[in-house]
DOGUKOL-626755 format. One line per field, with one value per residue (C-alpha): residue number from 1; x, y, z. Coordinates in Angstrom, 2 decimals. Each point is the difference from the previous one (the first is absolute). Layout:
<pts>
resi c(NUM; ...);
xx c(X; ...);
yy c(Y; ...);
zz c(Z; ...);
</pts>
This chain:
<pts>
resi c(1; 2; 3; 4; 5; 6; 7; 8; 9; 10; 11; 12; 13; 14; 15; 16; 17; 18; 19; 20; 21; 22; 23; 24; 25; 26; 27; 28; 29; 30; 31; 32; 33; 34; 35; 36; 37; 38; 39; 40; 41; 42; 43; 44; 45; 46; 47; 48; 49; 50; 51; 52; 53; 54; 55; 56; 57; 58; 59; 60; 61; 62; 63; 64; 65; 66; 67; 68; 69; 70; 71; 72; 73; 74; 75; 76; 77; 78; 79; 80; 81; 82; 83; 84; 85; 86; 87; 88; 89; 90; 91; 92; 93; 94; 95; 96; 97; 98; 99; 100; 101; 102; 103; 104; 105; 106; 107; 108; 109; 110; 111; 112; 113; 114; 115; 116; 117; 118; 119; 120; 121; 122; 123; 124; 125; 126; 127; 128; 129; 130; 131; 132; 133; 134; 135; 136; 137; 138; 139; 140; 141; 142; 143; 144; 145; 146; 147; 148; 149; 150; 151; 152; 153; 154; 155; 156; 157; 158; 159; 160; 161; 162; 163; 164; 165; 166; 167; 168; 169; 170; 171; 172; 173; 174; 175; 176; 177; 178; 179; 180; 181; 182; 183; 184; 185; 186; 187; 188; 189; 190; 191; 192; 193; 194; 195; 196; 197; 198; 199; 200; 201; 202; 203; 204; 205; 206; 207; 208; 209; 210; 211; 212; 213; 214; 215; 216; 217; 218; 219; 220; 221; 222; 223; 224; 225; 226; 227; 228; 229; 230; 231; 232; 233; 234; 235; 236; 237; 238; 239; 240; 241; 242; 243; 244; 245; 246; 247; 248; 249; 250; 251; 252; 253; 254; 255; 256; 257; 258; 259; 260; 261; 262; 263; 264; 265; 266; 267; 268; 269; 270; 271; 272; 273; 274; 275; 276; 277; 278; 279; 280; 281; 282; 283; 284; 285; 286; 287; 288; 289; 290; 291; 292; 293; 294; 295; 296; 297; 298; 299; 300; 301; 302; 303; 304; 305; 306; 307; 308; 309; 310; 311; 312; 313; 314; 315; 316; 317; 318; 319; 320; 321; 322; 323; 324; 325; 326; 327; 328; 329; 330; 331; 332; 333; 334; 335; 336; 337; 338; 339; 340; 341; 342; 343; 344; 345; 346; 347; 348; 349; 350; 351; 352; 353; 354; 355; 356; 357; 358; 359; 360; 361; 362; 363; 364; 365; 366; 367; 368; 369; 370; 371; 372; 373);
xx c(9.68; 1.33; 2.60; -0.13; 2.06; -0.28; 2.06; -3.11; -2.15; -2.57; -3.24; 1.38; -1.10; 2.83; 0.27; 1.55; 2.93; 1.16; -0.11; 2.91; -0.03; -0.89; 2.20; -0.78; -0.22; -0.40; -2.19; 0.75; -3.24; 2.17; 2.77; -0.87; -1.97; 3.55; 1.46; 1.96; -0.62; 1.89; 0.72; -0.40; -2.68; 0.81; -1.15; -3.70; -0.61; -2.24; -0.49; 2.31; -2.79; -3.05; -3.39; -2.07; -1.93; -3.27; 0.49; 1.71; -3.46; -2.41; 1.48; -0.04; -3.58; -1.01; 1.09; -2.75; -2.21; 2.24; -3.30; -1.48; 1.60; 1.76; -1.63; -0.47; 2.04; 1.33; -2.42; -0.03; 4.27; -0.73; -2.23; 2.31; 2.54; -2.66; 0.08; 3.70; 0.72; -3.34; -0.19; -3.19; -0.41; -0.99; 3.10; 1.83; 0.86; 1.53; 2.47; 2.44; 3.00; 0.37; 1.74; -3.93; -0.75; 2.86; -1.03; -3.24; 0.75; 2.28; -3.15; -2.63; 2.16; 2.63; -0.58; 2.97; 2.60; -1.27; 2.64; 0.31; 2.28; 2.00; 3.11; 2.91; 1.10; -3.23; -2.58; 0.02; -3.50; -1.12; 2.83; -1.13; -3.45; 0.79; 1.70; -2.55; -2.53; 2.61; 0.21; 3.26; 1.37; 2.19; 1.86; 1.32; 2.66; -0.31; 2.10; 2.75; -1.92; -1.04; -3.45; -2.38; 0.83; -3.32; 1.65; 1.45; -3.33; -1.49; 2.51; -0.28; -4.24; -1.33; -3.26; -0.38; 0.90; -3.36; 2.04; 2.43; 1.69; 1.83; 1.36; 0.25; 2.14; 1.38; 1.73; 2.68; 1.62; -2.33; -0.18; -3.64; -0.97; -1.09; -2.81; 0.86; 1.16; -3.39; -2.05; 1.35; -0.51; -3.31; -0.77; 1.84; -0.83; -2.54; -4.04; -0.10; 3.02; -0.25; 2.20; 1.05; 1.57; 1.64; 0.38; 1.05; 2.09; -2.45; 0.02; 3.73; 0.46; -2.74; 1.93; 3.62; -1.83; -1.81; -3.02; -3.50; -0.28; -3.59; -0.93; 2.15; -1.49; -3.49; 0.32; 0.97; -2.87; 1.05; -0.14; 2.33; 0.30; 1.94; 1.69; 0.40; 0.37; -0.22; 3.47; 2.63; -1.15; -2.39; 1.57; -2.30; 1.86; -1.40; -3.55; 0.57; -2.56; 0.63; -2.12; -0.52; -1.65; -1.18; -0.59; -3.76; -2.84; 0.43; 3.69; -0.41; -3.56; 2.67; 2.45; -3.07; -1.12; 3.46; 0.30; -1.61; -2.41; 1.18; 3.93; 1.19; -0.63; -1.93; 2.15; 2.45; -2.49; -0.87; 3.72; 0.53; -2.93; 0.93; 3.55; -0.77; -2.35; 3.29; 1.83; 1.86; 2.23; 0.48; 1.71; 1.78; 1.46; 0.57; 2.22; 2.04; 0.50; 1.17; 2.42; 1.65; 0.13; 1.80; 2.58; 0.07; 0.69; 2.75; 1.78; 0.10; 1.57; 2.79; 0.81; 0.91; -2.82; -2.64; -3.79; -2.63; -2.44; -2.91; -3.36; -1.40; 0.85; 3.16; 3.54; 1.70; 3.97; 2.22; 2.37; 3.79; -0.81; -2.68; -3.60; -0.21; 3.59; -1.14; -3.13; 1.44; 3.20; -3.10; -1.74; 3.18; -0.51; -3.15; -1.90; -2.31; -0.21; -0.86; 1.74; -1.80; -0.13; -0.44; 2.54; 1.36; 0.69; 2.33; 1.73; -3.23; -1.08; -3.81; 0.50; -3.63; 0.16; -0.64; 0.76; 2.93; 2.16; -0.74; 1.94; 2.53; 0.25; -0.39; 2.96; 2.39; -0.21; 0.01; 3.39; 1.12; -0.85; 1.51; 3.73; 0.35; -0.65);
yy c(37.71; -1.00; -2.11; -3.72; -0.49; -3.75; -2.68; -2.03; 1.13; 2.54; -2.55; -2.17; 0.20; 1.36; -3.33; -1.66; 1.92; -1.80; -3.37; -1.85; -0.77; -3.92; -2.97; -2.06; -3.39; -2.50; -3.09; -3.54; 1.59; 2.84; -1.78; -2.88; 2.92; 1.42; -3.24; -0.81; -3.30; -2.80; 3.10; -1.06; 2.53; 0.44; 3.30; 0.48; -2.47; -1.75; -3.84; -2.44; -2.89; 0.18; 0.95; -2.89; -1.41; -0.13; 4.45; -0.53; -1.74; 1.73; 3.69; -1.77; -0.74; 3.51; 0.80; -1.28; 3.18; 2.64; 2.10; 0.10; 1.99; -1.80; 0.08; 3.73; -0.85; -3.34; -1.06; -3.65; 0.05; 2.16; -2.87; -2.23; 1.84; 0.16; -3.50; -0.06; 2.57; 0.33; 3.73; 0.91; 0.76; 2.88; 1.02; -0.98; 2.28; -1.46; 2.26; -0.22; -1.38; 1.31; 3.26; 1.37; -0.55; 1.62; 3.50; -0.53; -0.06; 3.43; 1.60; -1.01; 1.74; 2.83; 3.53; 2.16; 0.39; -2.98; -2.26; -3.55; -2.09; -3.42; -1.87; 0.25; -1.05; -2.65; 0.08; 3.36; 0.44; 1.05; 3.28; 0.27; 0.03; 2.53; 2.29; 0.10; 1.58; 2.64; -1.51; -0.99; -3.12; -0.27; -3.07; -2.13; -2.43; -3.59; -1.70; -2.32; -2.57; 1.79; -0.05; 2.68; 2.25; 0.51; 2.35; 2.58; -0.34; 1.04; 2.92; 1.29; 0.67; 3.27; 1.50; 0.10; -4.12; -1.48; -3.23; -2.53; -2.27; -2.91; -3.39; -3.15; -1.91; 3.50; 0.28; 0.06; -0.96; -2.62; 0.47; -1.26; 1.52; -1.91; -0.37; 2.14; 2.72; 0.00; -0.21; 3.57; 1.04; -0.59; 1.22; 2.91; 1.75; 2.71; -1.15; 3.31; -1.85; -2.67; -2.57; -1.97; -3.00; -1.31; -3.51; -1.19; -2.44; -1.36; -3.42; -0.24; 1.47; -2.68; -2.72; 1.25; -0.17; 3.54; 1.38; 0.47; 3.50; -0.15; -0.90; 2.59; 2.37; -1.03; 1.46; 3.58; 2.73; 1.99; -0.27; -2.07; -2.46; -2.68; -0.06; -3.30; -1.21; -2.85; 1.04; -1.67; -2.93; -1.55; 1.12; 1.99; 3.45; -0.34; 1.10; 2.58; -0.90; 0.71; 1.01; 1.65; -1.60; 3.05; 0.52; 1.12; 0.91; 3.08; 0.07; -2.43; 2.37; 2.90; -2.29; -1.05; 3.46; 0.82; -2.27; -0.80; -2.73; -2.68; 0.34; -3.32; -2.14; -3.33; -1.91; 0.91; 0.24; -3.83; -1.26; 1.54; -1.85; -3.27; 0.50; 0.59; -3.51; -1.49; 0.20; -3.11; 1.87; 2.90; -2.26; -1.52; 3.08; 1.62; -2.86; 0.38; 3.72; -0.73; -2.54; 2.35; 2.50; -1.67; -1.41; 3.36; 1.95; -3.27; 0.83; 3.22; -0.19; -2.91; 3.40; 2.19; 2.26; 1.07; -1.13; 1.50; -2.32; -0.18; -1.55; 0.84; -1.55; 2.00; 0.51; 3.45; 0.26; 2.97; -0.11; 1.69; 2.15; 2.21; -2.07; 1.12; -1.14; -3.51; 0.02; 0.63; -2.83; -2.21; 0.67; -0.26; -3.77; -0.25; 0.71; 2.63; 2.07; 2.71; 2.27; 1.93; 3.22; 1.99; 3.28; -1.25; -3.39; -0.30; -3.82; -1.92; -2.58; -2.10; -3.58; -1.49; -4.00; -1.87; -3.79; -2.00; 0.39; 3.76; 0.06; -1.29; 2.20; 2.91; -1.14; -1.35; 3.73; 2.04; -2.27; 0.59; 4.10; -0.09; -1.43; 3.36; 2.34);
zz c(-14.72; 2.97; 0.35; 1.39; 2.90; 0.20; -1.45; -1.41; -3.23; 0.81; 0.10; 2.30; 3.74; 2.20; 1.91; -3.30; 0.80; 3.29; -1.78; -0.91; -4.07; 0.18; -1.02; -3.18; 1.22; -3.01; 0.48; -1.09; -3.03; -1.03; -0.39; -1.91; -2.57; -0.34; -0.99; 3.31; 1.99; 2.25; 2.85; 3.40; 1.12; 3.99; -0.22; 0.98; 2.10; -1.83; 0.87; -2.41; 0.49; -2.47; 2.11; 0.79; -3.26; 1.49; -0.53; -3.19; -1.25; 2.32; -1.63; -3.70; 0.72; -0.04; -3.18; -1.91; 1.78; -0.18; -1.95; 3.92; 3.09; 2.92; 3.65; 0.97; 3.04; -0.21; 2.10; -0.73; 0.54; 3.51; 1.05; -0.61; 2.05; 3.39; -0.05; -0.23; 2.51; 1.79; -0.28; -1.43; -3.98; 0.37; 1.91; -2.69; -2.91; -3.83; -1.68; -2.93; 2.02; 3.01; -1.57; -0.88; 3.96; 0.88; -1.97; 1.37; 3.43; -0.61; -1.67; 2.73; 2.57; -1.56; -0.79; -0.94; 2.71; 2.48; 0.67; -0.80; 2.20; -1.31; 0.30; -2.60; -2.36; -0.27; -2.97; -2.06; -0.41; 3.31; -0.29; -3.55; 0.61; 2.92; -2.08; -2.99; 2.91; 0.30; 3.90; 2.18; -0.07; 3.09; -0.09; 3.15; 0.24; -0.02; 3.20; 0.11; -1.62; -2.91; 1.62; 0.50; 2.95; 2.37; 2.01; -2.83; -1.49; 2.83; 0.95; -3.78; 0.38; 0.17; 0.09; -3.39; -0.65; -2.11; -0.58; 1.38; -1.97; 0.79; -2.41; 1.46; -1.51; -1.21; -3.26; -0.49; 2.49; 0.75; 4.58; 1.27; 2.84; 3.24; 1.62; 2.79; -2.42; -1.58; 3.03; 0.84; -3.30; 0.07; 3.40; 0.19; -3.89; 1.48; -1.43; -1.74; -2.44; -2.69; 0.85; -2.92; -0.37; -3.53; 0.07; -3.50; 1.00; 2.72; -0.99; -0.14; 3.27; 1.47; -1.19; 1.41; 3.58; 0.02; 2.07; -1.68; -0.29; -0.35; 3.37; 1.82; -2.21; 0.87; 3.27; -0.83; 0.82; -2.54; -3.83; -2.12; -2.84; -1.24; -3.74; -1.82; -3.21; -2.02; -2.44; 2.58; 1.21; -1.80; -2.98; -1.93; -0.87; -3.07; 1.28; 2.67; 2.16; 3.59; 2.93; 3.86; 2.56; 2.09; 3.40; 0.05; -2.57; -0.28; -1.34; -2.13; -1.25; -0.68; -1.80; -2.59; 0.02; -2.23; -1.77; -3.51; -1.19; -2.02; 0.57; 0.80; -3.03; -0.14; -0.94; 3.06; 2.37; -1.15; -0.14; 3.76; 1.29; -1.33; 1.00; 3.56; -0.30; -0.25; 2.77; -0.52; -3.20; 2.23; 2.74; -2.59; -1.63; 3.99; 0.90; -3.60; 0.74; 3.76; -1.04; -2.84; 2.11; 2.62; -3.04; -1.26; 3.94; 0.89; -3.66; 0.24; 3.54; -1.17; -2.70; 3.15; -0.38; 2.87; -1.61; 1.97; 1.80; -2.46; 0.71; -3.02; -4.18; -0.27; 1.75; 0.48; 0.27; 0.81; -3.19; 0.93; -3.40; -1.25; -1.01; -3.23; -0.76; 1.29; -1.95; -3.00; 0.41; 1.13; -3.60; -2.02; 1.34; -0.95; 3.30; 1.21; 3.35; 1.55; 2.16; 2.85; -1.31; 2.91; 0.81; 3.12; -1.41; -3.32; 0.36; 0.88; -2.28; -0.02; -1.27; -1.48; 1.67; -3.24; -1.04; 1.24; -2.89; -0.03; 3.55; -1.23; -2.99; 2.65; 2.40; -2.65; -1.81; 3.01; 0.89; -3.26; 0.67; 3.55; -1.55; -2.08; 2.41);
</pts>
């Protein structure tokens, strides 16, 4: 017989080999199951404020009919996002967070050994999903700001780039980009490229003062699409339900085209709709998260460290010691964080904005942290 070369088990695909082993990340769910509660969970940036209680009753509603399917499509949630937007239902596509669109977009475009171009460190699903099509991810820097860089995305393309990526606000270091950065983006990604924008955090970076993406992106000639989601925000993680808003028919006919029937569940797809009816508890819970996050950035500052501009529902810092060392101090007291987790940065923490007295829990531990060092 001959013998297996690779690191992974013989009936795995080859790509499995060139990804990273994952990180158990436990949920407020899994925690409570294993007995644990009253931890400050600031480390998924997940919203602190319940979602607004028209959803909470609109998604209990469906329960009764859980014996039928949900919408094929969403459709009736998709209409409700044309008239929000104004792009066209059937431009827009409904996935399982914004995580499902994300793989999507990889498989409508990636063979093996075409190259996927993003910034880094942002979201981890675009290089996983990358890597799982055995192509390259080739990552660019972010600039000064912690933004995405148009110009190293543009210096990194090649002729075998199928996607661009680009976060704005980007975890996790939370940098928008401008207008003017995005502008070039969008006009200088060649049309044979889809250009793809992830904007999770859109409706926290709208409230801090930042452009609508949408509109810049509306006057691209070539293809591209726009990630939400309703997990951030509107506080429904929950329900994974996000969804792109795509630039023309036919990508949002080749999104469908991979994706199953029936996959976003009824009563999501019903507590999402009725959620985004009520915009006044969105503006509510916007203008919490803003104010936090100032308290949080000003505190953090008064404690000598360097928090990274953040226009999204968490704050980044530069710790003078290793993350992980952090996190774990940081849980000792009771709170949870996360640290980046990327190669080329070991000391950076993400803070999750949560309630006023969860601020102060945050700044009088890391004080506490900073005095032993």
């Amino acid at each position: 017989m001959t013998e297996n070369r690779r690191t992974g088990a013989a009936w795995l695909i080859p790509a499995m080999d060139a990804i990273p082993a994952g990180h158990d990340v436990e949920t407020a769910q899994e925690l409570a199951a294993r007995g644990i509660t009253g931890l400050r969970l600031l480390h998924l940036n997940e919203s602190p404020h319940p979602p607004s209680p028209r959803a909470v009753e609109a998604a209990a509603a469906q329960l009764k009919s859980l014996n039928r399917y949900p919408a094929a499509r969403g459709r009736p949630l998709a209409e409700a996002l044309a008239a929000h937007s104004g792009v066209p239902a059937d431009r827009i596509v409904i996935g399982r967070g914004s995580h499902e669109l994300i793989d999507i977009a990889t498989t409508i475009t990636t063979l093996p050994g075409d190259d996927v171009v993003g910034p880094a460190p942002s979201f981890p699903g675009q290089m996983q999903a990358a890597k799982l099509r055995s192509a390259n991810f080739i990552r660019t820097r972010l600039d000064a700001s912690g933004a995405t860089d148009v110009e190293a995305l543009m210096a990194a393309l090649t002729n075998r780039t199928k996607i661009v990526w680009c976060c704005t606000p980007n975890p996790p270091t939370g940098g928008m980009m401008s207008a003017e950065a995005l502008e070039r983006l969008a006009a200088s990604v060649p049309e044979n490229i889809l250009l793809m924008v992830d904007e999770a955090y859109s409706e926290f970076g709208r409230a801090a003062g930042g452009p609508d993406v949408l509109p810049i992106m509306e006057r691209r000639r070539g293809p591209w699409a726009i990630l939400r989601t309703f997990s951030k925000a509107y506080g429904l993680s929950g329900l994974r339900v996000g969804y792109a808003l795509c630039g023309s028919d036919e990508v949002a006919r080749a999104f469908r085209k991979a994706m199953a029937f029936f996959h976003v569940a009824s009563p999501a797809l019903a507590g999402a709709e009725a959620a985004l009816a009520d915009q006044a508890h969105l503006q509510m819970t916007l203008k919490a998260v803003g104010e936090e996050r100032s308290r949080l950035t000003e505190g953090l500052k008064r404690l000598g460290l360097s928090p990274m501009p953040s226009f999204g529902n968490f704050v980044s810092v530069k710790m003078p010691f290793p993350a992980e060392e952090a996190s774990q101090e940081l849980e000792k007291r009771g709170i949870l964080v996360r640290g980046w987790r990327d190669p080329e940065h070991l000391r950076e923490i993400r803070i999750t904005v949560g309630l006023p007295d969860d601020t102060d829990a945050v700044l009088a531990a890391l004080g506490e942290i900073l005095k032993t060092r």
